[in-house]
N, C-alpha and C positions, 0 to 999 in steps of 0.2 A: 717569489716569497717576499713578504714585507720585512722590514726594517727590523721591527717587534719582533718578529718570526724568527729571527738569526740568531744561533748560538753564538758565533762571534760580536754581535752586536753585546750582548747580555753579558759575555766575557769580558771583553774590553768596558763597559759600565763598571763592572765589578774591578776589575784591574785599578781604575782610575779613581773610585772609592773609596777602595783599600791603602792607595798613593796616596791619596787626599788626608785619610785618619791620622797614617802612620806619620807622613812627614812636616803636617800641619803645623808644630813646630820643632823642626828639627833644623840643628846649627847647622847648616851646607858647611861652614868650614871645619868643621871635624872629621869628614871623611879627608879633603884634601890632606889635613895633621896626621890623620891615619893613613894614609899613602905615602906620603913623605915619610913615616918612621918604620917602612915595613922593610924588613932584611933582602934587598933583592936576591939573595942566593937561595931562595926559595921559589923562585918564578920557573925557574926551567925543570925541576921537577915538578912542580905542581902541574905545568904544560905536558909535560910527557906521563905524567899520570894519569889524564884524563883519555887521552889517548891510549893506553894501554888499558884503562878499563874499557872503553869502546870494545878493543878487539878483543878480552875476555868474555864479556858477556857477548858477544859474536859467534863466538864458538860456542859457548855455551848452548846459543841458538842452533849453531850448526850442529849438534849432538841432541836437540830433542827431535830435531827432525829426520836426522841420520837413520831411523828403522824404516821412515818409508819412503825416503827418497836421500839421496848422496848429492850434497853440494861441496864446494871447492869451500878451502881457506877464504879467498881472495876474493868470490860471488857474493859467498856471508857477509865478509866484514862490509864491502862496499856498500849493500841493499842496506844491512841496518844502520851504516853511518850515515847514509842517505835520509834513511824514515828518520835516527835522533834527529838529525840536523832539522826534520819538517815539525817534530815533535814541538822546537826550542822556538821555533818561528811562528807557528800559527797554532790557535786554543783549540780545545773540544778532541784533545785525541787525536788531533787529522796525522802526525809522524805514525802512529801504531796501521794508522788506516793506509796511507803513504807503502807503508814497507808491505802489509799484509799484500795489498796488490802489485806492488814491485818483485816481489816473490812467487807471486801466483805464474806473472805473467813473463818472467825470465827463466826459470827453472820449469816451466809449463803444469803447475799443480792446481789444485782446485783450490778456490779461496777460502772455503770452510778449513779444508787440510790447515793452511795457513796461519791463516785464524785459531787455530785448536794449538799450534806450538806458538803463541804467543800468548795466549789464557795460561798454557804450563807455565813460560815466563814467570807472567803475574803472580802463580800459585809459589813457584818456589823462592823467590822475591819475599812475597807476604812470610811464608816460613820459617824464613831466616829470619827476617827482619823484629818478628812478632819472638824468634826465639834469641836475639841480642837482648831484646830490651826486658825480658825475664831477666836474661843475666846479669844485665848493669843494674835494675832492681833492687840486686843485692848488694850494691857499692854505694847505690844512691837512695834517698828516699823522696819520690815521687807522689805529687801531688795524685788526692782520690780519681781525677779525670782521666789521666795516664795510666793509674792503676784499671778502671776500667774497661780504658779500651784495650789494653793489654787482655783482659779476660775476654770480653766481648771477642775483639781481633784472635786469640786463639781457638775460640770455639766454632768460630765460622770459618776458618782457615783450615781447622781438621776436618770438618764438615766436608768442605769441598776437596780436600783431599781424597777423603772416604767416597765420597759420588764420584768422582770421576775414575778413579782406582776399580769402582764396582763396574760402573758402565763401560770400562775399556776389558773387562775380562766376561761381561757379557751381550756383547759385540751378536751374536749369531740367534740367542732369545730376543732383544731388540729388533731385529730386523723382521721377524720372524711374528710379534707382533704387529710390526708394520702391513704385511703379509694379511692378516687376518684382514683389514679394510680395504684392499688395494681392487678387490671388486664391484667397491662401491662408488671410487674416486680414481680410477687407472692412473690418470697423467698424473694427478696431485698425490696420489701417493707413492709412486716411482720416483719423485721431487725429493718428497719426504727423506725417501729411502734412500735417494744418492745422497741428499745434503747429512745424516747420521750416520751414513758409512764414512765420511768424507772425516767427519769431526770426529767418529769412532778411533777413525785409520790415524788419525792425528795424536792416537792416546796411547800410540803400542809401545812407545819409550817407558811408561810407565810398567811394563812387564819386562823389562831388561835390567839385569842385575848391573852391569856393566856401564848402560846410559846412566840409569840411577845414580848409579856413585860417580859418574863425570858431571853430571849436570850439576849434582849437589856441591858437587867438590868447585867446581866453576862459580857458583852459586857465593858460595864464602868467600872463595880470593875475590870478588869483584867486589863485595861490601866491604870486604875488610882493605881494599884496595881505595874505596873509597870513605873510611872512615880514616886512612892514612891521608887521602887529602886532603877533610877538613881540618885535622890535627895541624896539616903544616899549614895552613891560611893559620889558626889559632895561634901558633909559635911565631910565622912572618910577623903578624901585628900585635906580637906579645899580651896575648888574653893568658892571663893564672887558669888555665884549663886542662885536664891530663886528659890521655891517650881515651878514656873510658868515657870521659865527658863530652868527646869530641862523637863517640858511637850514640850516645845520646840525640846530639844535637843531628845529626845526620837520620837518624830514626825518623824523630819527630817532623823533622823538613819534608822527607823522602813524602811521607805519609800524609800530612796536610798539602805538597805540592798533587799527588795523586785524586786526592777528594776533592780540592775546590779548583779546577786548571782556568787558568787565563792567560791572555795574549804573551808569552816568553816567561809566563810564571810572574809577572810584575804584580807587587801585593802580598800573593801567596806568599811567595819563598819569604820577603821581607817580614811579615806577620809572625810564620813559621821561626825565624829565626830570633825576633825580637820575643816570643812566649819560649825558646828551648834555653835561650842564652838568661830568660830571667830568672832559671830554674838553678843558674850559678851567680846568683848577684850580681849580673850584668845589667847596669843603665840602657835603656832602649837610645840613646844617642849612639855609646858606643856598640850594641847588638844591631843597630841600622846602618853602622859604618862598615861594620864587619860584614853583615847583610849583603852589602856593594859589591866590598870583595870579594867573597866567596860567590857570589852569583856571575861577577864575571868570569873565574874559573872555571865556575860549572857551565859558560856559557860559550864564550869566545871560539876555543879549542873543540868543541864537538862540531861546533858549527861551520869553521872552518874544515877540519876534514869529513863532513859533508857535502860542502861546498867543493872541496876536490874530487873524490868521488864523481859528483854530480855530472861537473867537467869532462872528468875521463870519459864516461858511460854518452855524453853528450844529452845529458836533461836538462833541462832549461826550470828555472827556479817555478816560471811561469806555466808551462808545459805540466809540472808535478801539480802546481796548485790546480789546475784545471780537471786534472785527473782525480780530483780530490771526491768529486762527484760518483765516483765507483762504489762509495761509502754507501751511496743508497740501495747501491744492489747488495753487497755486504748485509746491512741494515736488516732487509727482508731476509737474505737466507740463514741468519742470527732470531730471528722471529720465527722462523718456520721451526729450529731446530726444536725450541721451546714448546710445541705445538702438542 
């Protein structure tokens, strides 16, 4: 594949572009001023909050996949500290891809299965997230952009709530279409039919009253978990910001880091943070300072207990990236599903 061909190529252009806008002129010695006056007795919780939303949203994992198959505590947390850590390290998705096949292939499940409790993820993720920021709406008044994609972002979020809620409750007319061509294509459409049973089987959390309200309820300590850690970066390096502006700014990051990904998020996240923090009279000197910080929090701490993990299991940093390449087979049976 050429050079031009590579998403990581394209990612890392874009990364360094973004570097280049943002920090074209920005004081370097302002972050050092803002390091130096940040209250250290915020560093060890902000450390162990990172960490403990790791192993919320873990479980959370563990619980959409709990109707078709039972993993351990301790399987979950590692696989997905494993995929964040690949997530934080290399661009285009490759952690979600990382863990999809780390799961497939240690719990012995099919990678579509896989695949389908990591779309729930995303669904209940978007959710929530798309249903914070109606609510601070009313605290704050938010430029027409914001208010857009707030509508746009809810209408598409119930949309795909509604299809997949439909298609996991009609599971047995699906297939059963499938059925009707299978004598005109045997192998390719027994493909068909195992790769929608797979992705089916992956949706039956969604008929469980029970999963429903752990997931959801997981769902909310994990944001509000981590709206409690941008609050305290905000408080460490004394930004005039309250609890409600700190959900704000976590929204809007969360949400432009997801649409445009590059190499460790460099660019995004800074860009993200320098348009969320302008939205409170914040100077993009001091929202690219803050920017620092807060990216090393969200950054350092995952990655390190990924990197232990890793250790334990005996994966080799290099060994994972190599595997990265499963993404292609993935790729196709993501194309087939579609079909």
């Amino acid at each position: 594949m050429s050079l031009l061909k590579r998403k990581r190529f394209w990612a890392t252009v874009l990364a360094l572009g973004l570097s280049v806008y943002l920090f074209r002129d920005f004081k370097f010695y302002q972050i050092w001023t803002l390091i130096k006056g940040i209250n250290l007795w915020y560093l060890i919780p902000l450390s162990i909050l990172e960490i403990v939303i790791a192993f919320v949203r873990s479980q959370r994992w563990k619980y959409i996949i709990d109707p078709g198959k039972k993993i351990t505590t301790l399987n979950i947390f590692s696989t997905y500290s494993i995929g964040m850590m690949m997530n934080l390290l290399l661009p285009a998705l490759t952690g979600q891809v990382a863990r999809i096949f780390l799961l497939a292939k240690k719990e012995e499940i099919k990678k579509t299965f896989a695949f389908t409790s990591v779309v729930l993820e995303v669904l209940f993720d978007a959710i929530i997230l798309i249903g914070l920021l109606f609510f601070v709406s009313y605290f704050y008044v938010f430029p027409d952009l914001i208010r857009s994609w707030e509508v746009i972002g809810g209408i598409l979020v119930v949309a795909l709530a509604v299809f997949l809620y439909w298609v996991s409750r009609r599971h047995h007319d699906t297939s059963h279409d499938i059925e009707k061509v299978k004598h005109k294509h045997s192998n390719f459409a027994e493909r068909i039919i195992d790769i929608k049973n797979s992705f089916v089987y992956g949706l039956r959390m969604l008929r469980s009253s029970k999963h429903l309200f752990l997931v959801t309820g997981l769902t909310i300590i994990s944001w509000s978990l981590q709206a409690m850690m941008v609050y305290l970066v905000i408080e460490a390096v004394d930004l005039q910001i309250d609890l409600w502006g700190a959900v704000v700014i976590m929204v809007i990051n969360t949400v432009m880091v997801m649409v445009v990904v590059t190499p460790v998020n460099v660019g995004t996240f800074q860009l993200a943070c320098v348009f969320a923090l302008s939205l409170f009279d914040i100077n993009k000197q001091t929202a690219l300072s803050f920017s620092i910080v807060l990216h090393a929090f969200n950054y350092f701490p995952p990655v390190l207990l990924g990197w232990f993990f890793s250790l334990r299991e005996g994966l080799s940093f290099k060994k994972m990236y190599r595997e990265r390449k499963e993404k292609e087979d993935i790729d196709l049976e993501l194309s087939l599903i579609h079909i």
